[in-house]
N, C-alpha and C positions, 0 to 999 in steps of 0.2 A: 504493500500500500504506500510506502514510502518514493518509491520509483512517481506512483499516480501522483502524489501531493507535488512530486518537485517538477512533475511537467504542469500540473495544473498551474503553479506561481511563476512561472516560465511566460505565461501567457499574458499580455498585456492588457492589465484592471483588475485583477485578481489580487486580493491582495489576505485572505484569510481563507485557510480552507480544514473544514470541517470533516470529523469521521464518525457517523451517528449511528447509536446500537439501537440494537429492539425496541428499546423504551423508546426512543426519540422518533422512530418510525410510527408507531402506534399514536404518540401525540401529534406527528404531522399529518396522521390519516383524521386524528379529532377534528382538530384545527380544518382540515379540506372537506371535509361532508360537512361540517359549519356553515362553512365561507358556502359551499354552493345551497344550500339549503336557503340562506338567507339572501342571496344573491347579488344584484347590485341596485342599488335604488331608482340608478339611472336607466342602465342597459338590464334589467329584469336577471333572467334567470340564469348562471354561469354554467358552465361545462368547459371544466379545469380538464380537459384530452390529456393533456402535456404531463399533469400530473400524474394521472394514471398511471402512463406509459413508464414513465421513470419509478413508480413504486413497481412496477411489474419486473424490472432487469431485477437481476442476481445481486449487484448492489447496489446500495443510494450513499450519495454522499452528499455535502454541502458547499458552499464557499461562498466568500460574502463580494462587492465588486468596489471599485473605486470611480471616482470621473473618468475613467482613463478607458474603463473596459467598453467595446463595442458591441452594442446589446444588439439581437434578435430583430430583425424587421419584420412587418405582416406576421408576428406571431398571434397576435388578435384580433379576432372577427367580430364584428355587431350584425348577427343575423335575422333576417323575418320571413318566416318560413324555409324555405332553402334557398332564399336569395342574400346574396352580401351586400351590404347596406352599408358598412364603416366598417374601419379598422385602424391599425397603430400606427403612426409618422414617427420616425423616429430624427427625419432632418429639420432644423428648425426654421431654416429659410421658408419651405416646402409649407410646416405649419402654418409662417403667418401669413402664407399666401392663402391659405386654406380661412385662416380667422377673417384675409379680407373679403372674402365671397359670402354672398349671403346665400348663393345655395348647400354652401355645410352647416355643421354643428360643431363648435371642436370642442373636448371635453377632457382636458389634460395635452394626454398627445394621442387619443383616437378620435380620427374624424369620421362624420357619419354624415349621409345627405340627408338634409335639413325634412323635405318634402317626405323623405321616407321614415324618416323618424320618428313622424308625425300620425303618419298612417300605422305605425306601430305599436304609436301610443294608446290611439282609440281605438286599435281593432282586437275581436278576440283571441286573436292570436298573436303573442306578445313578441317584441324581438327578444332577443338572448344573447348572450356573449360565448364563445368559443376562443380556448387559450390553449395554444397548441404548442409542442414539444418542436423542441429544431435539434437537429443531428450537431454533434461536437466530436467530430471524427480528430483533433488534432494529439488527445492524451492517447489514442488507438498505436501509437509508437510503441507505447508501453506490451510487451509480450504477454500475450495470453486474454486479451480485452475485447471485446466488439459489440457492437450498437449501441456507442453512445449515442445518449441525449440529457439537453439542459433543457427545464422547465421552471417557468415563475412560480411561487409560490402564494398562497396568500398574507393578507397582511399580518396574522397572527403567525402565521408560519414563519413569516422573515422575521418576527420581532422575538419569535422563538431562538432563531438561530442566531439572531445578534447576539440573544443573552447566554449562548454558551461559547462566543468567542471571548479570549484574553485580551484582545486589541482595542484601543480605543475608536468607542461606535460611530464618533464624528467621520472617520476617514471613509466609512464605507458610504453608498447612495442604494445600493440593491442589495441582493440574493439570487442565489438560485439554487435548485437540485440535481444534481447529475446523477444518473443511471447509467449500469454499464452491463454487460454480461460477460459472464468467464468460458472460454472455450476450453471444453473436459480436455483433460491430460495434457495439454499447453501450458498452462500459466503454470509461474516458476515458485518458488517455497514463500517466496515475499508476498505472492497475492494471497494466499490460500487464509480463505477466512469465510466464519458460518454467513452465508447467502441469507438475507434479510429479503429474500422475496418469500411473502404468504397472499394470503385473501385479500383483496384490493377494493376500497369501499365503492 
């Protein structure tokens, strides 16, 4: 796991990384049938995909990010019915070109069309958000690892994993979860460790 960590901080934004047992697993699965339970006030009802995916590999790990790291683009969708309606900007110029139109909505940094947001407000069928998993093939150097992914967490989850780093919390701005799986009889005596994949909520 050692090998994992030092390619993980290798990578530009990374700046704390986390190795989380059973228990932490079980309270990040709380924390994620919460958060979609309750969903979002805005965009209604969530379906954390990303999350899933990463509690299903063989391991999960953590790591916290800094200004520096470059997050995920279009990893979040604003759907209504199975049409895409909004999702996440992550360039800022891009945003406030988005804030100067009056045909979007911007809402942090996912935009969503205004007209359609509208019609999702008042219809019975609500929109919803979708937060999906993106592949992190670069720690895959590491022998014996394959199908990574990183995944957002929610916000009791990230606030989870700040409070079991030693580093000071100002320096971080995110989170996230990675997943990995172990290919049998490959990985070397350094990975070998009990697989934290069970029943996924």
């Amino acid at each position: 796991m050692d090998e994992i960590r030092t390619e993980l901080l290798s990578s530009k934004g990374i700046g704390s990384v986390l190795f989380l047992d059973e228990t932490d697993r079980k309270k990040i699965i709380e924390f994620e049938r919460e958060d979609e339970l309750n969903g979002s006030i805005i965009c209604g009802k969530k379906d954390n995909v990303g999350i899933r995916q990463v509690l299903d590999c063989d391991v999960m790990m953590g790591f916290l990010t800094n200004k520096e790291f470059q997050w995920p683009t279009n990893h979040i969708k604003v759907m209504h019915g199975d049409k895409v309606i909004g999702e996440d900007v992550c360039n800022p110029l891009d945003l406030q070109e988005y804030h100067d139109d009056n045909k979007y909505c911007v809402l942090g940094n996912i935009v969503i069309l205004y007209e359609e947001f509208l019609k999702g407000k008042s219809s019975t069928d609500p929109i919803y958000m979708v937060i999906n998993a993106h592949p992190f093939p670069s720690i895959e150097v590491v022998s014996g690892i394959s199908g990574a992914l990183i995944a957002s967490p929610s916000r009791a989850s990230d606030e989870y994993m700040r409070s079991l780093s030693q580093e000071d919390k100002m320096l971080h701005v995110g989170s996230f979860l990675i997943g990995f799986n172990l290919k049998p009889l490959e990985y070397a005596s350094s990975l070998v460790a009990t697989p934290l994949k069970s029943s996924v909520y």
